[in-house]
N, C-alpha and C positions, 0 to 999 in steps of 0.2 A: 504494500500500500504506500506508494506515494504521494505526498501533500504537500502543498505549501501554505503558507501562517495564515490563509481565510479559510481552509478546511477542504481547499477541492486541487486537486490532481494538477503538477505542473509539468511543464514538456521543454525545461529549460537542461542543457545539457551542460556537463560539465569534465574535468581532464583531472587526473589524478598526477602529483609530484612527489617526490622525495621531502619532505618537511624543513624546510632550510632552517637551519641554528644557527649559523655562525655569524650573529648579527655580531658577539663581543669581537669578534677577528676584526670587526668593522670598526667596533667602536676603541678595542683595546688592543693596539700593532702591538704585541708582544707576544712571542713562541709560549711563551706558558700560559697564554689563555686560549691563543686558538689553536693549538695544536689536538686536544682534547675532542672541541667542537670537531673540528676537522675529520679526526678517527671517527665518532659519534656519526658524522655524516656516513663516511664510506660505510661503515658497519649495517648502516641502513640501505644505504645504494645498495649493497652487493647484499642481503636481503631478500631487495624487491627483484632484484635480476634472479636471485635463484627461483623465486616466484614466479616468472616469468616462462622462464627457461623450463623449468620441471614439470609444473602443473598448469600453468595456462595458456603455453604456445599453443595455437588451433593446428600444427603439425601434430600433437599429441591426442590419440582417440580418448573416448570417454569410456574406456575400461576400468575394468577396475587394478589392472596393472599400474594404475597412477594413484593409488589409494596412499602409496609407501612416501613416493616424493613429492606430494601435497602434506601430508603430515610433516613431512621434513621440512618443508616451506613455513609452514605453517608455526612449528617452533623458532625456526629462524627469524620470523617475521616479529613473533611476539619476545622472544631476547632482544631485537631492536628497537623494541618501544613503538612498532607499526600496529598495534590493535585497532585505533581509531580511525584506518585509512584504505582507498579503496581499494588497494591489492589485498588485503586481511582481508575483505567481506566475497573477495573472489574468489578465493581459496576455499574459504569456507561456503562458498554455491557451488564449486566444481566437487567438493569431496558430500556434498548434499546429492548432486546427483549420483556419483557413483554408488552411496548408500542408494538412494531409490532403483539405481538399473538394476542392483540384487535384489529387489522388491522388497525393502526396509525403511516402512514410509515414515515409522519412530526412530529411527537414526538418524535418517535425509532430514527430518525436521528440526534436531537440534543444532545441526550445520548450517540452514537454512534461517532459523531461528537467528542463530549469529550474522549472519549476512544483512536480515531485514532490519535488525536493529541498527547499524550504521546508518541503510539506507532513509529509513523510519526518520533518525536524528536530523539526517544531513536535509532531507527536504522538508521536516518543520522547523529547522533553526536555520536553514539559509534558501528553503525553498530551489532545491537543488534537484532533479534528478537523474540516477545515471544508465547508459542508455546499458554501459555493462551487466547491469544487475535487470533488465529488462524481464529475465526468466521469472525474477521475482513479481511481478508486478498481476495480482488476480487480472484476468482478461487480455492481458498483453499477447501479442503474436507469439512471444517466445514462451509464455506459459500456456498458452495452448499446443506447441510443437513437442513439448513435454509429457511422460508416459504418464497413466493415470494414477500410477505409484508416487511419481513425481507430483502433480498436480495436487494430490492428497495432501502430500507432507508441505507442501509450501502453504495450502490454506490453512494447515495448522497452526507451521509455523507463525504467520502472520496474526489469528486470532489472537496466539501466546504473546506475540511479543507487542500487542496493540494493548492487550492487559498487563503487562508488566511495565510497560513505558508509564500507562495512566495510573500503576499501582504507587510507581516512585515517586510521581506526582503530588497524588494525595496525599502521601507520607510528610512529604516535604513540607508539604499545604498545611498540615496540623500540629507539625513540629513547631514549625512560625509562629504561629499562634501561642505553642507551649511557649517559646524563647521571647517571647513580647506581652506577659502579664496585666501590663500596666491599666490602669483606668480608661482613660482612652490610647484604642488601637492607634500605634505611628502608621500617618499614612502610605510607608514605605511597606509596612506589612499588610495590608488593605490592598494597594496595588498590585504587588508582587499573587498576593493569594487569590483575585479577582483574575489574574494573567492565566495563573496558575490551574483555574478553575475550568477557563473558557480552553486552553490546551489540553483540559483532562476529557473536553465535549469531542475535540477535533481526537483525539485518539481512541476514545470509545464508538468515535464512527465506525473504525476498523473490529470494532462487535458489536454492534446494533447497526443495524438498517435505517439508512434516512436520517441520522442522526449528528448534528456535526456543530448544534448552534443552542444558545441557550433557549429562543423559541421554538425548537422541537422539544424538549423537556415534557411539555401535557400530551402529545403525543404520545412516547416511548414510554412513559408509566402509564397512559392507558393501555395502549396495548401487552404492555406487561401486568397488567393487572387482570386483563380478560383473556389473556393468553392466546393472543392473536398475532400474525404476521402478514406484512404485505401480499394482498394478493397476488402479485407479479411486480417483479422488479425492473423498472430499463436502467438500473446503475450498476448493473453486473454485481449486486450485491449479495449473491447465493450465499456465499459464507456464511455473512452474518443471521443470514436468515436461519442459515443449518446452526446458526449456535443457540441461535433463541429457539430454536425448536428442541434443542436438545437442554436447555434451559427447564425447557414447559412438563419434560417428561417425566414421570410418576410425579407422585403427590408429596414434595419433599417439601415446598415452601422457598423453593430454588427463585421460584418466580417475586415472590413476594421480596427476601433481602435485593434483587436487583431494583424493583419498584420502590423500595426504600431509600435506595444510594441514589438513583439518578435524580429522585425527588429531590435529594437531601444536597447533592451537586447543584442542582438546579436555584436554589435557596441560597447555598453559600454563595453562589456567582452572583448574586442577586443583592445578598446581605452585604457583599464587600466592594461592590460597585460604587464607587465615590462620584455625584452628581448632587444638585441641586437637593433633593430628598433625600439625605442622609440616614443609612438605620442608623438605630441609636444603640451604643452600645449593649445593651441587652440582648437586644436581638442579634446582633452578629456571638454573641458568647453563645448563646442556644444555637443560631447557625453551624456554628465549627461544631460544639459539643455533638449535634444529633449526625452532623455528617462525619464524625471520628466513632459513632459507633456504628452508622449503615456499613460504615466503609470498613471495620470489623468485620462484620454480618456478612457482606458479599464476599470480601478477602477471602472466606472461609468455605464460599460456595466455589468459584470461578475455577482453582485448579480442577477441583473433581468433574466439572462440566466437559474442559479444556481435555481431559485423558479421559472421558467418558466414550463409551462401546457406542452412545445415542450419535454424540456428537460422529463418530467415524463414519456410520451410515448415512446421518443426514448430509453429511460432506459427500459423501460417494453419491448420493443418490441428486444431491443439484450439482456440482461443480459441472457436469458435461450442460449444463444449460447455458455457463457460462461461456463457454467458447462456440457452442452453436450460437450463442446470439452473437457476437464477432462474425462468424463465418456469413451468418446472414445479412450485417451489415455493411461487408465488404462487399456483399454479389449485388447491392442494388446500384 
């Protein structure tokens, strides 16, 4: 799922480099500061070349003969300090599919899982995305040319890491709150946690359908509350559909903590919105206070849904919708 900071899909392309450090070489001509910087570079150049070279030249098939020297890339890259960059998120989509060609659609997804969350970062904090990780992308050309082993594991992945980006969030969100006590909230923690709120909507789009702003909020809890889903989707959002459906299954009250939390999201973005109508401190305390306990409550549903037998089916059984509607929009 790629985004940029208004919540919808960007198509801006971008290049991947070696991470330049050697500003102090610049600022301080003396061998004992930039010699350091300097090694520090090479160690990374040569790195991403062994990246390059082993597991990502397209000379190289997608066997699983390359499982060894992706792995070897892959510890290389992370001795360098490259985790945050787009050769690390390549490695780990190239050794995602080799897991899925074995037909191992929980392995392929925890590689994948690594992948999307770069990509995930890089296009909500610079609204960025890259045309490499295309495979990842629900509906894309290149995740439809993908087996359905493949297709599986990447909608997973993507569910997992659309909850765990918005988990960190909210974590963050209620922390602030803890580390700012005082009588009245500093507007700096009021803004940051209002920013904070309205990015936790754009990333729970990536699990609920239709969902990406604070006025869908009456929405997505009614539907969660009557346990219903769009009838047809044209935003290629089968996923999220397959999650809430597997949300809705037996009588667990699965449904119920999500209609709490989104409620309860909905309220905090609302309570900490600094305008002309200011809430008053009371209310933003009960705010945070009810959305640090939905947000318990759900915390405690989402993994089990995310590694549920429902969720597998209900993926399997729409993801092929998603790419026939591709297919049919390319032929008109």
């Amino acid at each position: 799922m790629m985004m940029g900071n208004d919540g919808y899909r960007t198509h801006s392309s971008a290049s991947w480099r070696v991470p330049r450090r050697g500003v102090f070489s610049v600022l301080l001509a003396t061998a004992a500061f930039s010699q350091p910087v300097v090694a520090q570079n090479a160690v990374q150049a040569n790195a991403a070349a062994l990246a390059e070279r082993v597991c990502l030249s397209p000379d190289i098939s997608d066997g699983s003969d390359r499982e060894g020297p992706c792995k070897k890339a892959l510890i290389a890259l992370e001795s360098a300090g490259l985790q945050q960059t787009l050769v690390h998120a390549r490695v780990q989509q190239s050794l995602g599919h080799i897991w899925a060609d074995r037909g191992k659609a929980e392995g392929a997804a925890s590689h994948y899982q690594s992948a999307i969350a770069f990509a995930l970062s890089s296009s909500i904090t610079r609204g960025e995305r890259y045309e490499q990780l295309a495979d990842l992308e629900i509906g894309s050309a290149g995740f439809c040319a993908r087996s359905p082993v493949a297709r599986l594991a990447i909608a997973m992945a993507d569910l997992r890491q659309s909850w765990q980006a918005s988990d960190d969030l909210a974590t963050a969100a209620i922390q602030s709150f803890a580390l700012d006590p005082g009588a009245k909230t500093a507007p700096a923690t009021l803004n940051s946690t209002n920013f904070a709120a309205r990015q936790m909507m754009v990333l729970l789009g990536g699990l609920f359908p239709q969902f990406n702003r604070p006025m869908d909020v009456p929405l997505l809890v009614s539907r969660l509350v009557s346990k219903s889903v769009p009838a047809d989707d044209e935003f290629a959002q089968e996923p999220q559909i397959a999650f809430m459906e597997a949300l809705f299954a037996g009588d667990r009250g699965h449904d119920a903590a999500a209609a709490q939390f989104i409620d309860a999201l909905g309220r905090l973005e609302d309570a900490t919105y600094v305008g002309e109508d200011d809430a008053d401190e009371d209310e933003r305390a009960e705010a945070i206070t009810k959305f640090a306990a939905a947000h318990a409550a759900f915390r405690a549903v989402v993994p089990e849904v995310l590694t549920s037998r429902q969720l597998d089916l209900a993926l399997q059984k729409r993801l092929p919708a998603v790419c026939f509607a591709g297919t049919e929009e390319a032929s008109k």
